[in-house]
C-alpha positions in Angstrom: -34.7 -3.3 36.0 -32.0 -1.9 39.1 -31.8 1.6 39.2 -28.5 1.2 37.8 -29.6 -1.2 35.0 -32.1 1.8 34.1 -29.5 4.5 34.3 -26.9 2.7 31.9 -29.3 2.0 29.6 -30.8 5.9 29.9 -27.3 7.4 29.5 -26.7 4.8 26.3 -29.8 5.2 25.0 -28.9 9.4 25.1 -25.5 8.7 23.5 -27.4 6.4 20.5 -30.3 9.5 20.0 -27.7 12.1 19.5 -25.3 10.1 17.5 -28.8 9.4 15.0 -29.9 13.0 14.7 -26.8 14.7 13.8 -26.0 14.8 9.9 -22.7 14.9 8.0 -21.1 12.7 5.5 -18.3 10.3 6.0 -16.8 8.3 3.4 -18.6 5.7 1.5 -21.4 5.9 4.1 -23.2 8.8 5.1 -22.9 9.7 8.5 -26.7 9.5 8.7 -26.9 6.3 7.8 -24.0 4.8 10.2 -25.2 6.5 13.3 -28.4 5.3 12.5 -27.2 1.9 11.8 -25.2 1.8 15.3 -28.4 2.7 17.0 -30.0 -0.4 15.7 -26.4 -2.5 16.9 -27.3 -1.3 20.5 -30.0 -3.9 21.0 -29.5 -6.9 18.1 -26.0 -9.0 17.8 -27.1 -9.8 13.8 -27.0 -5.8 13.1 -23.3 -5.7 14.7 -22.4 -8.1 13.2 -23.0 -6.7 9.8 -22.6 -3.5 11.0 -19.1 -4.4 11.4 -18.2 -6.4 7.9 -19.8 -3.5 6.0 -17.2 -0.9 7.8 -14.3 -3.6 7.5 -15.0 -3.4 3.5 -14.6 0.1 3.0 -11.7 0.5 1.0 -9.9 3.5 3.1 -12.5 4.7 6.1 -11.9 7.9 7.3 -11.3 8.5 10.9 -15.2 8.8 12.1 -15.9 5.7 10.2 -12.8 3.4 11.9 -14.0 4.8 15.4 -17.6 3.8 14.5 -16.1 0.6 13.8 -14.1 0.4 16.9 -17.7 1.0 18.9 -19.8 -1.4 17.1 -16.7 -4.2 18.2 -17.0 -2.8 22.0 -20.7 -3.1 21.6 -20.0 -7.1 20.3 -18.3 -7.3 23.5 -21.7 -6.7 25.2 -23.1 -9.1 22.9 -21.9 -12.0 23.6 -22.0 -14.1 26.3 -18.3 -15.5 27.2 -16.2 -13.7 29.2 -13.1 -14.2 26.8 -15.1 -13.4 23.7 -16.0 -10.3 25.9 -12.8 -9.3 26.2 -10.8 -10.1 23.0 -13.8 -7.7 21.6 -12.8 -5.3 24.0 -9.2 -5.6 22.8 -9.9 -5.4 18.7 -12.1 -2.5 19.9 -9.4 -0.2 22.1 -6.6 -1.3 18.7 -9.4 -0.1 16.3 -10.1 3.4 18.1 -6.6 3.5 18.7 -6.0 4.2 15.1 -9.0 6.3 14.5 -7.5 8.8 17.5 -4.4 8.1 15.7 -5.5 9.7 12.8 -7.8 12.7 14.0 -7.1 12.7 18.2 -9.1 15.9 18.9 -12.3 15.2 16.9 -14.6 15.1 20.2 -17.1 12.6 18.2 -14.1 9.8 17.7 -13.5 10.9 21.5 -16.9 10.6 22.5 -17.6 7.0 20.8 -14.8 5.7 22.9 -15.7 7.9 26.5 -19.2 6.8 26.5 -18.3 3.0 26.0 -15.1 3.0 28.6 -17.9 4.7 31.0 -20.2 2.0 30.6 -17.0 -0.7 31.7 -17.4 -1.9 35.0 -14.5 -0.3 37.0 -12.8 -3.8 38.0 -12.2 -4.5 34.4 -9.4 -1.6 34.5 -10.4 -1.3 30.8 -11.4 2.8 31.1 -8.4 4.4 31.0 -9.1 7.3 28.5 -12.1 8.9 30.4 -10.0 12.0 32.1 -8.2 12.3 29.0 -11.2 12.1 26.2 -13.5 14.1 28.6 -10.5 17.0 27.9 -10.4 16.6 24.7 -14.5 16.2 23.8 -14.7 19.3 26.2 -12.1 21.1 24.1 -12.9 20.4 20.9 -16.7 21.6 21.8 -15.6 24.7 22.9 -13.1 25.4 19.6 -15.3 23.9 17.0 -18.3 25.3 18.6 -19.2 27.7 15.2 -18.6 24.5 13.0 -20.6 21.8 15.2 -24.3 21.5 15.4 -25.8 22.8 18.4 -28.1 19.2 18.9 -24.3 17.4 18.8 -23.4 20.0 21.3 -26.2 19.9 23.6 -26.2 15.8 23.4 -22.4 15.4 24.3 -23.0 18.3 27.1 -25.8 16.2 28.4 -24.2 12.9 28.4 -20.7 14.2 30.4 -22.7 15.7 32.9 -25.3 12.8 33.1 -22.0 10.3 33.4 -20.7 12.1 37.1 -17.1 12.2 36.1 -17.1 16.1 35.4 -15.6 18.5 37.6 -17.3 21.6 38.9 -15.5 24.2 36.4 -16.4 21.6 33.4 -19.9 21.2 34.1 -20.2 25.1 34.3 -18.3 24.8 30.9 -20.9 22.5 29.5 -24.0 24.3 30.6 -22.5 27.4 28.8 -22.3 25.5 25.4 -26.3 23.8 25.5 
């Protein structure tokens, strides 16, 4: 494995162990139980795929559960092999989170899902548009929710954004403050 090929899958496997450890509940599935799920999705196309049906059946999924949906379909994308398979999971992914920022834009989770899988996008794709724009927010919404978060989701998120390279000085300083 490249060096690169070792850091992507570092910085992923980060974003999938701080996504499993932090606990809330979220609809008809606990939040447990679909970050934990997800985390299996990362490395097996058959858990994606039913990963996905089982969110597309929830009667009215709440805003954390439609952007987990929108990630497992961006991580379908990395599943399979054709390039235009690739990208029409790309495209249901982006409409999906689209409508979970819709619904709840400064939740830095919803955020997150979405900035650590546009980071992972090679750049010629042009597919990464959010990344200035959800590393704002994600740093934000740390900083004013930082009473009602848990510090592990806090010192994850912090970890990841600086690990990606695409903070400025001021924001890593920011970061650092909150771990």
């Amino acid at each position: 494995m490249s060096d690169p090929e070792f850091r992507q899958v570092s910085l992923l496997s980060a974003v999938i162990v701080f996504l499993f450890f932090q606990d809330s509940a979220a609809g008809e599935i606990s939040l447990t139980t679909l970050r934990s799920q997800f985390y299996q999705c990362v490395s097996d196309q058959d858990q994606t795929e039913k990963f996905i049906s089982r969110l597309e059946n929830i009667p009215q999924p709440d805003p954390l559960e439609t952007a987990y949906l929108a990630a497992g379909k961006a991580l379908m994308a990395k599943h399979v092999w054709n390039p235009v398979t690739k990208l029409g999971w790309l495209d249901r992914a982006e409409q999906t989170m689209a409508e979970a920022i819709r619904q709840d834009p400064d939740n830095p989770e919803i955020r997150f899902l979405r900035f650590s899988w546009q980071h992972f996008l090679p750049g010629f794709l042009g597919r990464s548009p959010n990344l200035n724009e959800d590393r704002k927010v994600i740093i934000s919404g740390l900083i004013r929710e930082k009473k009602s978060l848990s510090p592990d989701l806090i010192r994850n998120i912090a970890t990841f954004l600086i690990g990606s390279d695409r903070c400025t000085s001021a924001e890593i300083i920011q970061l650092n403050s909150l771990k």
